[in-house]
VOVOFI-809331 format. One line per 5 residues: number of its first residue (from 1); their letters; for each residue x, y negated, z negated of N, C-alpha, C. Coordinates in Angstrom, 2 decimals. Layout:
BEGIN
NUM> a> X:Y:Z:X:Y:Z:X:Y:Z ~ ...
//
This chain:
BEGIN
1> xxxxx> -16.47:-79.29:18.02:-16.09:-78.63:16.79:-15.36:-77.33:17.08 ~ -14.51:-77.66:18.24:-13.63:-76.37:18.64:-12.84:-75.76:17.45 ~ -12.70:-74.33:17.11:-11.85:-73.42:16.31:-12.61:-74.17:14.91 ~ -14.20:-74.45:14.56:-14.10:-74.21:13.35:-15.39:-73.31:13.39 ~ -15.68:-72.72:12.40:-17.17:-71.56:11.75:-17.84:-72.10:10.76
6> xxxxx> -18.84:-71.98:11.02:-20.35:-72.26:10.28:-20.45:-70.70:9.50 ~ -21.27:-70.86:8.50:-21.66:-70.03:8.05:-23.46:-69.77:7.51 ~ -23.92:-70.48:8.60:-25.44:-71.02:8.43:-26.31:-70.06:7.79 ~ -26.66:-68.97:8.51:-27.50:-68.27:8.16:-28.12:-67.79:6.64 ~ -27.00:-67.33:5.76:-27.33:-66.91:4.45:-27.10:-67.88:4.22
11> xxxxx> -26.34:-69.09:3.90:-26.00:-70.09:2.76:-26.58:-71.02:2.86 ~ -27.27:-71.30:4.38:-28.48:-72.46:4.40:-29.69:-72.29:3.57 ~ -29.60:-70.78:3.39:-31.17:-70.89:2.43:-31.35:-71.01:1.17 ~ -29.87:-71.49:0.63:-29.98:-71.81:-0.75:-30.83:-72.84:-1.05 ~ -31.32:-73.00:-2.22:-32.77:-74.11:-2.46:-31.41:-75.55:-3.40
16> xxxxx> -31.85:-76.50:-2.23:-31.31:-78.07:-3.28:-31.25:-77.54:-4.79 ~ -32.17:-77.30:-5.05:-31.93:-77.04:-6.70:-30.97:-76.08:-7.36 ~ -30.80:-75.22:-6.89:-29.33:-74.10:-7.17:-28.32:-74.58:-7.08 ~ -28.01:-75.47:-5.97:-26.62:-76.22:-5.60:-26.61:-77.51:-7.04 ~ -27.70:-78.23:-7.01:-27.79:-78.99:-7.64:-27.16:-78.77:-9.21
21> xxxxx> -27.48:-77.71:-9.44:-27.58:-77.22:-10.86:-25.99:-76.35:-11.16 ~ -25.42:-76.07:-9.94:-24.12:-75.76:-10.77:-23.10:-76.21:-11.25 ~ -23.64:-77.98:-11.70:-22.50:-78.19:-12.38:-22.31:-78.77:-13.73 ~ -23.79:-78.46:-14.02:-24.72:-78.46:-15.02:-24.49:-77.83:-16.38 ~ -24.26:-78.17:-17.31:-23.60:-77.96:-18.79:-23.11:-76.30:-18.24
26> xxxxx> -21.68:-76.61:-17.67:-21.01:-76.18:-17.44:-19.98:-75.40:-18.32 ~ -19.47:-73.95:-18.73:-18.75:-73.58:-19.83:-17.58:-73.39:-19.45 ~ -16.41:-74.58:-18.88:-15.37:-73.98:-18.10:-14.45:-73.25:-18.98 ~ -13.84:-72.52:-18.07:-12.18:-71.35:-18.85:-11.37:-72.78:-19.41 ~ -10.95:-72.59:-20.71:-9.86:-72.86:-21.10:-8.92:-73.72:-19.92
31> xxxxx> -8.19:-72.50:-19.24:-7.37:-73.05:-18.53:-7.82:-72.42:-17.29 ~ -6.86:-73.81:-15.81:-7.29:-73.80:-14.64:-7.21:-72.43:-14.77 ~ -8.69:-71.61:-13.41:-9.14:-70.34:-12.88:-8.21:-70.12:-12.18 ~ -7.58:-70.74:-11.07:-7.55:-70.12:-9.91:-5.60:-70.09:-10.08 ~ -5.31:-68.98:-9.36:-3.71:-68.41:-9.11:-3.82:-69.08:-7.93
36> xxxxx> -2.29:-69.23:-7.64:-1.32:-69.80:-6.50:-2.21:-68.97:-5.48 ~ -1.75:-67.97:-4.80:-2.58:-67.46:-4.20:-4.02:-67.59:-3.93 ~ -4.21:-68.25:-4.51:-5.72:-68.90:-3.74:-5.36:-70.36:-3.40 ~ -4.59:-70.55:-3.44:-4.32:-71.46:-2.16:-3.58:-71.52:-1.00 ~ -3.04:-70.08:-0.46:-2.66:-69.92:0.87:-3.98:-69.94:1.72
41> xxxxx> -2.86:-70.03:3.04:-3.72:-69.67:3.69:-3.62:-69.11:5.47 ~ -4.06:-68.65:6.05:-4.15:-67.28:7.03:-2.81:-68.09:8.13 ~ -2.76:-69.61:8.10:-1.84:-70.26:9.34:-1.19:-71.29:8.16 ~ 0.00:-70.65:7.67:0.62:-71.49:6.81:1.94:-72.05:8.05 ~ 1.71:-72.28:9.19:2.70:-73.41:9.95:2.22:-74.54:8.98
46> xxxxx> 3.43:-75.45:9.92:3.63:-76.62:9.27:2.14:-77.70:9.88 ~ 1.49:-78.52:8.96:0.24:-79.28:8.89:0.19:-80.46:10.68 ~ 1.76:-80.62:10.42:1.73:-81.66:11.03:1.81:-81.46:12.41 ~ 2.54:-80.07:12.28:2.22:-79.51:14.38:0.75:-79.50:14.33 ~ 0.03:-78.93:13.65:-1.49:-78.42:13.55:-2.26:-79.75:14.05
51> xxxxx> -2.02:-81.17:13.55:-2.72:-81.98:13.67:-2.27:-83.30:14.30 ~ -0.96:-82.86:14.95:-0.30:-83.18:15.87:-0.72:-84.07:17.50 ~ -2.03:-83.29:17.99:-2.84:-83.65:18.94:-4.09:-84.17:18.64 ~ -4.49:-85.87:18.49:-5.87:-86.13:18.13:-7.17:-85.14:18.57 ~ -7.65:-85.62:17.54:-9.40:-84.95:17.74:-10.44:-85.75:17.70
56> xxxxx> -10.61:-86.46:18.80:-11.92:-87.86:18.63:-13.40:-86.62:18.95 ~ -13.24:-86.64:18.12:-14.52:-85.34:17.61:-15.08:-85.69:16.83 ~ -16.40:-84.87:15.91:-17.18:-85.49:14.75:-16.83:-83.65:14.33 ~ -16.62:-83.80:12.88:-16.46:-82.16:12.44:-17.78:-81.63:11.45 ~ -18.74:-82.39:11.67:-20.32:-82.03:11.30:-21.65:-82.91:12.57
61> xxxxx> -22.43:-82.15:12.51:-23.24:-82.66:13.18:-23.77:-84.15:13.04 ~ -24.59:-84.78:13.69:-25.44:-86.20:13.59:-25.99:-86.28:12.42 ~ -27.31:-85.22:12.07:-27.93:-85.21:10.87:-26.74:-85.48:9.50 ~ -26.06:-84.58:9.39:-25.52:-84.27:8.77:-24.72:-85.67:8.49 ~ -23.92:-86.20:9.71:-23.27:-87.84:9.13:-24.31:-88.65:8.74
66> xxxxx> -25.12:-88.78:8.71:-26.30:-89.64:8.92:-26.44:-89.57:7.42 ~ -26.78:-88.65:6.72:-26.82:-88.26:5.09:-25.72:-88.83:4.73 ~ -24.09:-88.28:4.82:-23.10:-89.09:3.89:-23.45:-90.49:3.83 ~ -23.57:-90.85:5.35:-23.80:-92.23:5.70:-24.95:-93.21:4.89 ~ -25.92:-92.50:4.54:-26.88:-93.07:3.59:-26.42:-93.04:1.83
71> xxxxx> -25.71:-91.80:1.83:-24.90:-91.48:0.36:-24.48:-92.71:0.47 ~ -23.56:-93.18:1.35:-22.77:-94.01:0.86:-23.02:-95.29:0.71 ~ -24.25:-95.50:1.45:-24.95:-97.03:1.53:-25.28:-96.77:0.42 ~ -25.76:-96.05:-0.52:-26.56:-95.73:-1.98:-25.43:-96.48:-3.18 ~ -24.37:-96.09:-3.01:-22.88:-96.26:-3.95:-22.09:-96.83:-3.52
76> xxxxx> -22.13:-97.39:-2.32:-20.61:-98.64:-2.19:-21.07:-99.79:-2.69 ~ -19.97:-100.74:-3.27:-20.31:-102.10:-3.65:-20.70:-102.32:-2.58 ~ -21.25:-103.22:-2.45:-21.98:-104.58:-1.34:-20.71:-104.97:-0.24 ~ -21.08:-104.87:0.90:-19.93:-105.81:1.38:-19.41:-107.12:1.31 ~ -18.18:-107.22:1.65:-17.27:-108.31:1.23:-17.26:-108.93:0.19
81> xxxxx> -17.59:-107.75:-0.77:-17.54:-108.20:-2.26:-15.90:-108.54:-2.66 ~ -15.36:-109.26:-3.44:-14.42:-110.07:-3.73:-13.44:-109.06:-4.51 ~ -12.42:-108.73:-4.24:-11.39:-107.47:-4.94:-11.80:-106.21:-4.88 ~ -12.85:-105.78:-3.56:-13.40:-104.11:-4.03:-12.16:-103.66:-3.23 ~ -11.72:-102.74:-3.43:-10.56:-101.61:-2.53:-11.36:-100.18:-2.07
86> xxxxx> -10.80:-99.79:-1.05:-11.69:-98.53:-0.94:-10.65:-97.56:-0.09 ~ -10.47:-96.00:-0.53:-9.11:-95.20:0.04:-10.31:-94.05:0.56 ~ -10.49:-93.86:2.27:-10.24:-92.77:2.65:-9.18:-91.82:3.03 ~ -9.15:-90.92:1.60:-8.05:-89.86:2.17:-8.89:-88.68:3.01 ~ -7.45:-88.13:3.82:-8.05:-87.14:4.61:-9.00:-88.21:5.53
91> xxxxx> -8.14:-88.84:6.33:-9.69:-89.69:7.67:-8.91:-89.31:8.48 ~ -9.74:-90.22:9.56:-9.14:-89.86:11.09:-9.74:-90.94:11.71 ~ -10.50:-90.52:12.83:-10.83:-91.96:13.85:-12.13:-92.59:13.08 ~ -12.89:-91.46:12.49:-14.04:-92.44:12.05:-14.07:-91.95:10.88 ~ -15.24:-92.60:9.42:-14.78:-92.29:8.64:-16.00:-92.26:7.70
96> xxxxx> -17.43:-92.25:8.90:-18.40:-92.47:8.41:-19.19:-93.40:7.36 ~ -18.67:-94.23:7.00:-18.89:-95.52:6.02:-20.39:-96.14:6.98 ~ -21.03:-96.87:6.04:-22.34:-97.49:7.12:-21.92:-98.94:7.81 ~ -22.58:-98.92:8.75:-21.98:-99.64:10.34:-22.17:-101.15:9.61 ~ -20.95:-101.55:9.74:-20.88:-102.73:9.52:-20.04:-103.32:8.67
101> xxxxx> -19.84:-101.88:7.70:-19.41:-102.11:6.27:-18.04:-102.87:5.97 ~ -17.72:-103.69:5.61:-16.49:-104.45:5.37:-15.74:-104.69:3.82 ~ -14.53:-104.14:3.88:-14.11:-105.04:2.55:-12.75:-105.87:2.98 ~ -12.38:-106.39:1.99:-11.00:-106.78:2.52:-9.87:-106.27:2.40 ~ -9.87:-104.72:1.63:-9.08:-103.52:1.96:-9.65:-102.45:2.37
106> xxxxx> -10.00:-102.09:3.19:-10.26:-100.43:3.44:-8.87:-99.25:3.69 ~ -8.34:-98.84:2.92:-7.02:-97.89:3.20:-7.90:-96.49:3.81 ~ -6.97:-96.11:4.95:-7.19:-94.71:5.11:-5.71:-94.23:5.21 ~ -5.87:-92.53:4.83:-4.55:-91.79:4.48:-5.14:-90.49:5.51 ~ -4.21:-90.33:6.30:-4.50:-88.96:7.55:-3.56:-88.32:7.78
111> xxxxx> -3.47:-87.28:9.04:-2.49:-86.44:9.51:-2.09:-86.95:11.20 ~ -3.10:-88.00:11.56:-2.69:-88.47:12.99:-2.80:-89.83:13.14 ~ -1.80:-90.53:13.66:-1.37:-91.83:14.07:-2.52:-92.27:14.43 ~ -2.85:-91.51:15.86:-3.66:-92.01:17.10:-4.57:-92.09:16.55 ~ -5.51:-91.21:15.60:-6.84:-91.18:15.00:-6.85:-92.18:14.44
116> xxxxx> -5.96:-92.57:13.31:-5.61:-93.48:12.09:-6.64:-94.99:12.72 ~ -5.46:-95.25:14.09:-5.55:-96.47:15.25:-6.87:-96.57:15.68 ~ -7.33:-95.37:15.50:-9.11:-95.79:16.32:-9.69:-96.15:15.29 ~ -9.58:-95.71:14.07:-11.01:-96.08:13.02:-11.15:-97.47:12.51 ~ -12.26:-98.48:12.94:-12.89:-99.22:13.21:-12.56:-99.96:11.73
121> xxxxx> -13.23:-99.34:10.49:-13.18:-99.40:9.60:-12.16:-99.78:8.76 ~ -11.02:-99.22:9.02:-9.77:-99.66:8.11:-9.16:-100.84:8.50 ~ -8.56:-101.25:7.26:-7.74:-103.03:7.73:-6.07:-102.10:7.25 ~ -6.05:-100.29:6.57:-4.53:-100.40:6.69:-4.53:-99.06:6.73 ~ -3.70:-97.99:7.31:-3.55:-96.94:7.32:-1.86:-96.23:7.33
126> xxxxx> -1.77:-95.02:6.71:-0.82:-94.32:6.35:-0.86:-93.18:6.83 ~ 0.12:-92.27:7.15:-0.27:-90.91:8.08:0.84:-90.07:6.56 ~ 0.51:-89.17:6.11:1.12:-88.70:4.81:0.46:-87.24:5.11 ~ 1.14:-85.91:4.49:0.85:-84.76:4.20:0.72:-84.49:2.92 ~ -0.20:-84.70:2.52:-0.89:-84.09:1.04:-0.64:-83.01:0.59
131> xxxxx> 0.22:-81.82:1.18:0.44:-80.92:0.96:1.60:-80.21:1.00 ~ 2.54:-81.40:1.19:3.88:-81.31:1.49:4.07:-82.54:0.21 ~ 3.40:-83.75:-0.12:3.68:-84.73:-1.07:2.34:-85.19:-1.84 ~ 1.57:-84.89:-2.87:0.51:-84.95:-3.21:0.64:-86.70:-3.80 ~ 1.88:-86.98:-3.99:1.74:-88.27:-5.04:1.14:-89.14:-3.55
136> xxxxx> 0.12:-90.40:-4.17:-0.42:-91.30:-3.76:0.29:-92.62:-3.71 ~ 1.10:-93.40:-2.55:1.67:-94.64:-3.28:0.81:-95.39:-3.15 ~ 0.02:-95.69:-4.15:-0.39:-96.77:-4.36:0.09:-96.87:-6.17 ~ -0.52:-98.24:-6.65:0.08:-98.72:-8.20:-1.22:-97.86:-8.86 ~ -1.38:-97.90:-9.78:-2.14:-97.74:-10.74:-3.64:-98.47:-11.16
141> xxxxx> -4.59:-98.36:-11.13:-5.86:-98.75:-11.12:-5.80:-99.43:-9.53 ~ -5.90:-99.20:-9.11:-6.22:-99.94:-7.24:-7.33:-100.06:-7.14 ~ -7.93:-98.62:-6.44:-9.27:-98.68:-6.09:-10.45:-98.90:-6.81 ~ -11.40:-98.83:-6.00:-12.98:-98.87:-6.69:-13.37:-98.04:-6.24 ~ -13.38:-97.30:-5.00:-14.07:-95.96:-4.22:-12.72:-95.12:-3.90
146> xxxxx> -12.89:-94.00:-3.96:-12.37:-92.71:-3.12:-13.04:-92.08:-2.28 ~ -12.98:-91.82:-1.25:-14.29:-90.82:-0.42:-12.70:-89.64:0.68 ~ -13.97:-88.53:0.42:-13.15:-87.21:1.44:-14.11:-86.92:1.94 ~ -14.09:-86.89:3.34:-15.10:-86.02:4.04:-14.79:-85.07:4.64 ~ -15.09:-83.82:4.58:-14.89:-82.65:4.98:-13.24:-81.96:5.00
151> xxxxx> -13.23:-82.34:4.15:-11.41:-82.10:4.02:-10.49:-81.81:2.32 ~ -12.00:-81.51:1.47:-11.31:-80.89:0.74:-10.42:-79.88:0.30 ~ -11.10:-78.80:1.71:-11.17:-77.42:1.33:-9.60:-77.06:2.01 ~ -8.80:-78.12:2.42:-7.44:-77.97:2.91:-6.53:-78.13:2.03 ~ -6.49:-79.02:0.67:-5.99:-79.26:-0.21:-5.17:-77.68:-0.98
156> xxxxx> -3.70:-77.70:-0.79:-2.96:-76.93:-1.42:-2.77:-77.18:-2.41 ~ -2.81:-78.83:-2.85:-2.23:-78.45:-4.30:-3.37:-79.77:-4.86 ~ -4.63:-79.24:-4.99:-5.45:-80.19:-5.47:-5.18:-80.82:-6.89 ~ -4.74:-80.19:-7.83:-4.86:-80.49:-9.08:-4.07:-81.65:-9.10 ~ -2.75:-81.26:-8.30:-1.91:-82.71:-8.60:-2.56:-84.04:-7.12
161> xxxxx> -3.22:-83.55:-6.56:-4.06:-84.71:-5.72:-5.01:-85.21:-6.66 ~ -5.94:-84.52:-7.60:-6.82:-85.55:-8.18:-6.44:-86.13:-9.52 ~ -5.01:-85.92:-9.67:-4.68:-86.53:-10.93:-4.19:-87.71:-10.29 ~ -3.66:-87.91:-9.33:-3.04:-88.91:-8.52:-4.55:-89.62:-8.22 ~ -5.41:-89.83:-7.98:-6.64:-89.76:-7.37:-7.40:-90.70:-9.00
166> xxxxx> -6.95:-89.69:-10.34:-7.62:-90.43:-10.79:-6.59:-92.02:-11.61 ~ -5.04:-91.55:-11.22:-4.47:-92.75:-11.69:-4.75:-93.99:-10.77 ~ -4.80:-93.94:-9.84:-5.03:-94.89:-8.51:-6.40:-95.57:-8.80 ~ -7.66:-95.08:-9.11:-8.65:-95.49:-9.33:-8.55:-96.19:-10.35 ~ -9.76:-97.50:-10.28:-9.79:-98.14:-11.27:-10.53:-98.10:-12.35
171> xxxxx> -10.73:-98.35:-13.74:-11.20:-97.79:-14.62:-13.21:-97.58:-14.63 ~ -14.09:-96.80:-14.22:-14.98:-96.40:-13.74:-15.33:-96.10:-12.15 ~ -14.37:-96.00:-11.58:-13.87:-95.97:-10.23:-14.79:-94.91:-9.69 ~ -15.31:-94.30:-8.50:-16.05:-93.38:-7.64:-15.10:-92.56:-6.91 ~ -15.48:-91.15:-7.06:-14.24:-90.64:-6.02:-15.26:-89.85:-5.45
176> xxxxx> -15.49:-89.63:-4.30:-16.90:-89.08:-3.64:-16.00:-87.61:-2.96 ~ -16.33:-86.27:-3.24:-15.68:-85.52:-2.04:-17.56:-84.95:-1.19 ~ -16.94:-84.86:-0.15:-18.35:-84.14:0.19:-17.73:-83.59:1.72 ~ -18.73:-81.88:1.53:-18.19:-80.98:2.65:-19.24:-80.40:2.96 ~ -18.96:-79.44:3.95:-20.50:-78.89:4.67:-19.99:-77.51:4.58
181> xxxxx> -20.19:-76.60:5.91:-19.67:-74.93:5.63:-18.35:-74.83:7.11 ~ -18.50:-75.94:7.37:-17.40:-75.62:8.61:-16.31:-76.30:8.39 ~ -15.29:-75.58:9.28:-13.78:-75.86:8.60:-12.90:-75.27:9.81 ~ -11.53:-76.11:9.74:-10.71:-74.92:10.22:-9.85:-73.73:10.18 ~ -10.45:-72.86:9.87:-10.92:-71.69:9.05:-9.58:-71.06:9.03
186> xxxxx> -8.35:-71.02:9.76:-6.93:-70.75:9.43:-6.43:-71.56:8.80 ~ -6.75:-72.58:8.46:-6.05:-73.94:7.54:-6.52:-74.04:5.90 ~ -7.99:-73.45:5.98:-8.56:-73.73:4.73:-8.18:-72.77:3.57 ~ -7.96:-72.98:2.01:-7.57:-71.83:1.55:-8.68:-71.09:1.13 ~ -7.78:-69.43:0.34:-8.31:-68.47:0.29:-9.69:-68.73:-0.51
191> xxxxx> -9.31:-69.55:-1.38:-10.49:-69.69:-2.42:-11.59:-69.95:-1.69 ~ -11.14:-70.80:-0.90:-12.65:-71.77:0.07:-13.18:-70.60:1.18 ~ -12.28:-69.92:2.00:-12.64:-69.03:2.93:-13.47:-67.55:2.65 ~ -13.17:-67.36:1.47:-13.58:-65.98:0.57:-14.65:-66.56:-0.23 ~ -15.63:-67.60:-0.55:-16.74:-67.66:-1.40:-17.83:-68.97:-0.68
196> xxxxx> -18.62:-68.79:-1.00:-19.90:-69.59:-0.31:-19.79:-71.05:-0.90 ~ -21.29:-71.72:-0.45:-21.45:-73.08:-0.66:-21.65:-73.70:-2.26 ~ -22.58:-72.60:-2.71:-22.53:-73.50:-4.23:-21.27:-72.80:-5.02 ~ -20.30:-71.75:-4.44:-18.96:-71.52:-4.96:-18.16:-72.95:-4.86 ~ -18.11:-73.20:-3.79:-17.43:-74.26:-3.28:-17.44:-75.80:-3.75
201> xxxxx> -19.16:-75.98:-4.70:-19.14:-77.08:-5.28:-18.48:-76.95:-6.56 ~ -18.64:-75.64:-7.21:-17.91:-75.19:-8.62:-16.31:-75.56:-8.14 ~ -15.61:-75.07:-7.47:-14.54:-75.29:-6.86:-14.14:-76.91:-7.03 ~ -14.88:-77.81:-6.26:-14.42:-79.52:-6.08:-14.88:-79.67:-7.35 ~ -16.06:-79.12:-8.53:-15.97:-79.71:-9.79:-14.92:-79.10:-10.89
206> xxxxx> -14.32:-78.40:-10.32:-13.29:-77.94:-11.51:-11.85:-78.49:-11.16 ~ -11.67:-79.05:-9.74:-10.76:-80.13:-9.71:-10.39:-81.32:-10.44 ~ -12.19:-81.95:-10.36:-12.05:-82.99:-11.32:-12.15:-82.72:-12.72 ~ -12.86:-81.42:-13.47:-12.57:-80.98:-14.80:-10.69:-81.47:-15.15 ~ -10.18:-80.10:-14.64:-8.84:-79.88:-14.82:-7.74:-81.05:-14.90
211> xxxxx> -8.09:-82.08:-13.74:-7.17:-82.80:-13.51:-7.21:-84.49:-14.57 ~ -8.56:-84.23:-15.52:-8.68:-84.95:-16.88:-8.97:-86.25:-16.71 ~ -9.59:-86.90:-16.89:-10.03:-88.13:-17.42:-11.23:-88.47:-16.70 ~ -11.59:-88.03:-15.53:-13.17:-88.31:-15.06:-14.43:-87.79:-15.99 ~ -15.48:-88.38:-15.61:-16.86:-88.19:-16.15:-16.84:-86.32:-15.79
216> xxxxx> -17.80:-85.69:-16.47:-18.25:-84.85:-15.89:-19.02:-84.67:-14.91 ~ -17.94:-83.87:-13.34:-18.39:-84.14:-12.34:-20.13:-83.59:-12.02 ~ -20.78:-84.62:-10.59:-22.31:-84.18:-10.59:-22.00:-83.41:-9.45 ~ -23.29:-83.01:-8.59:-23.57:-81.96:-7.35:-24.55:-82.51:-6.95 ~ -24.52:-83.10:-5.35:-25.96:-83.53:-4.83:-25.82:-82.47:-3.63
221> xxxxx> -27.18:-81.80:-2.62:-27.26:-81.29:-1.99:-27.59:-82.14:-1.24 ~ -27.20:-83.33:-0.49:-27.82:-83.97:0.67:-28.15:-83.55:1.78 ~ -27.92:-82.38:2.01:-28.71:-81.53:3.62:-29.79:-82.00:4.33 ~ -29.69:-82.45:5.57:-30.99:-83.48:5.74:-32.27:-82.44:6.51 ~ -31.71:-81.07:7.09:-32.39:-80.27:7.55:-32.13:-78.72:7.26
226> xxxxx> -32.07:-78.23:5.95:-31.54:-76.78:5.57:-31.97:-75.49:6.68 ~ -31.18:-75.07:6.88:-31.30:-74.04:7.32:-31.40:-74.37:8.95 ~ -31.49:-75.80:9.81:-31.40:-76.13:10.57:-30.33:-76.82:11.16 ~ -29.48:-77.87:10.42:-28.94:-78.43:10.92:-27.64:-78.05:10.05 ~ -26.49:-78.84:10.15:-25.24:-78.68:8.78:-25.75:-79.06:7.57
231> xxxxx> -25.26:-78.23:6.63:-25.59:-78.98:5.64:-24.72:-79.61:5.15 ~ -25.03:-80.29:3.85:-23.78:-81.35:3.03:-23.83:-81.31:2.13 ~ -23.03:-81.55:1.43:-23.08:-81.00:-0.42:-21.96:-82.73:-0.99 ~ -22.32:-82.56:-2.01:-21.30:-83.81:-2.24:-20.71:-83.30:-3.66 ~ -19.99:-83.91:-3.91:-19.43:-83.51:-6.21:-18.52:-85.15:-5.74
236> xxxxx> -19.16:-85.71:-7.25:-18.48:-86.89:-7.25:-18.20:-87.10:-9.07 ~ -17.42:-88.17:-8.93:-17.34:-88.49:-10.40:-17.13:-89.94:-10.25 ~ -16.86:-90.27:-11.38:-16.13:-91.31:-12.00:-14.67:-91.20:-13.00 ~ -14.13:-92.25:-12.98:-12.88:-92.43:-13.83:-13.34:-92.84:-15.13 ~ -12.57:-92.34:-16.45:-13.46:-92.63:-16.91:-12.76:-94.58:-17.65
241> xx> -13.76:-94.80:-18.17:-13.19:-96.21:-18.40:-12.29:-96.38:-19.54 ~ -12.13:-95.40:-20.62:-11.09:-95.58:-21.57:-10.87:-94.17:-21.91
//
C-alpha cells in the first residue's frame, strides 16, 4: 500500500452507529454543496501517467476485503443466473467479488491494461479515464449491479459519473460504492482529503441524492475490526424502478 495514508487513530473510534446514521432522514441543501474546487487536487498530472505502471497490490487490508467480500455474497444475484450483468468501475487485477462468482457478463472499467488482464473475474474489460470522459458506453438499463471499491474518492466529476451510473443500471439496479480511510492521497480530492469518515459517507450519499432517480441512499459500517484493522464503510442505493 505504497504512497497511500491511513488515518486510523481518531476515525477508527467512531461507533457503527454514528456512521450508520448519517444518512438518515437526511435535510439536504437545495442545491449540490460542494464548489469546483473541491474537486482538485494536490497532483493534478495527467491520471494515466499516474496509473501507468500496474499495482498487483490489495489497497485495504485482508480483514477488511473479507467484509466487502461477504457484503457482496449478501446482494449479488446467485451465480449464473440467466441475463444478470455486473460493471466494476474503477477495478484493476482483482475486484473482490466472492471466489467463484460467475455471470455471463462481468464488465470491468480501469486505468491499467495489465491489471484489467489479471482479474480473474471479468469476461470483458475497458481501460477509460473517468475524469477526462465521465459518459459510460454502455446502452441504457444494462446492468443489475454496480460496485466501486475504494475508488470513489478520485472521482472529479462525480455528479455526471452517477447520472451515467444511474442510466446504465437497470430499473431497481444496485450500485454499491464502498471505501475505507486510505487513498492516494495526491490524487484524491479536496473534499475527501480535508474531512473524515462519516464526512465521507455524507459525501458518496449526496452523489446519489443530486444525481436523481435512486432510492434514498443507505450507510453500512462493515469494519470487521474497528480501531484495529481498516475499516469499511459502504453507501449504496438502488435505481429507482419508475
Amino acid at each position: 500500500m505504497a504512497g497511500e495514508r491511513s488515518s486510523f487513530s481518531a476515525i477508527a473510534r467512531i461507533k457503527k452507529s454514528e456512521i450508520e446514521e448519517v444518512l438518515k432522514n437526511v435535510d439536504w441543501p437545495e442545491q449540490f454543496p460542494f464548489k469546483k474546487e473541491g474537486f482538485e487536487r494536490s497532483d493534478e498530472s495527467p491520471d494515466q501517467t499516474f496509473y501507468s505502471t500496474p499495482r498487483f497490490v490489495t489497497h485495504i487490508d485482508d480483514p477488511a476485503i473479507n467484509a466487502i467480500t461477504q457484503f457482496y455474497a449478501s446482494v449479488f444475484p446467485a451465480s449464473d443466473t440467466a441475463g444478470v450483468t455486473l460493471l466494476d468501475m474503477c477495478s484493476s487485477w482483482v475486484s473482490h467479488y466472492p471466489k467463484g462468482y460467475k455471470q455471463e457478463r462481468i464488465v470491468g472499467m480501469g486505468m491499467n491494461e495489465d491489471e484489467l488482464k489479471r482479474n480473474p473475474v471479468l469476461t470483458e474489460y475497458l481501460v477509460q479515464d473517468l475524469n477526462v470522459d465521465p459518459r459510460l458506453p454502455f446502452e441504457d438499463n444494462t446492468f443489475d449491479v454496480i460496485t466501486n471499491v475504494v475508488s470513489v474518492d478520485y472521482l472529479k466529476k462525480p455528479l455526471d459519473v452517477f447520472k451515467e451510473m444511474r442510466r446504465i443500471l437497470k430499473p431497481g439496479g444496485l450500485a454499491v460504492m464502498s471505501f475505507s480511510n486510505r487513498c492516494f492521497w495526491t490524487k484524491a480530492i479536496s473534499i475527501w482529503t480535508s474531512t473524515g469518515d462519516a464526512d465521507h459517507v455524507w459525501i458518496v450519499g449526496s452523489y446519489f441524492h443530486y444525481a436523481g432517480g435512486f432510492e434514498p441512499p443507505q450507510a453500512l459500517d462493515i469494519s470487521p475490526n474497528p480501531g484495529r484493522t481498516d475499516p469499511m464503510y459502504i453507501v449504496f442505493s438502488r435505481k429507482l424502478s419508475a
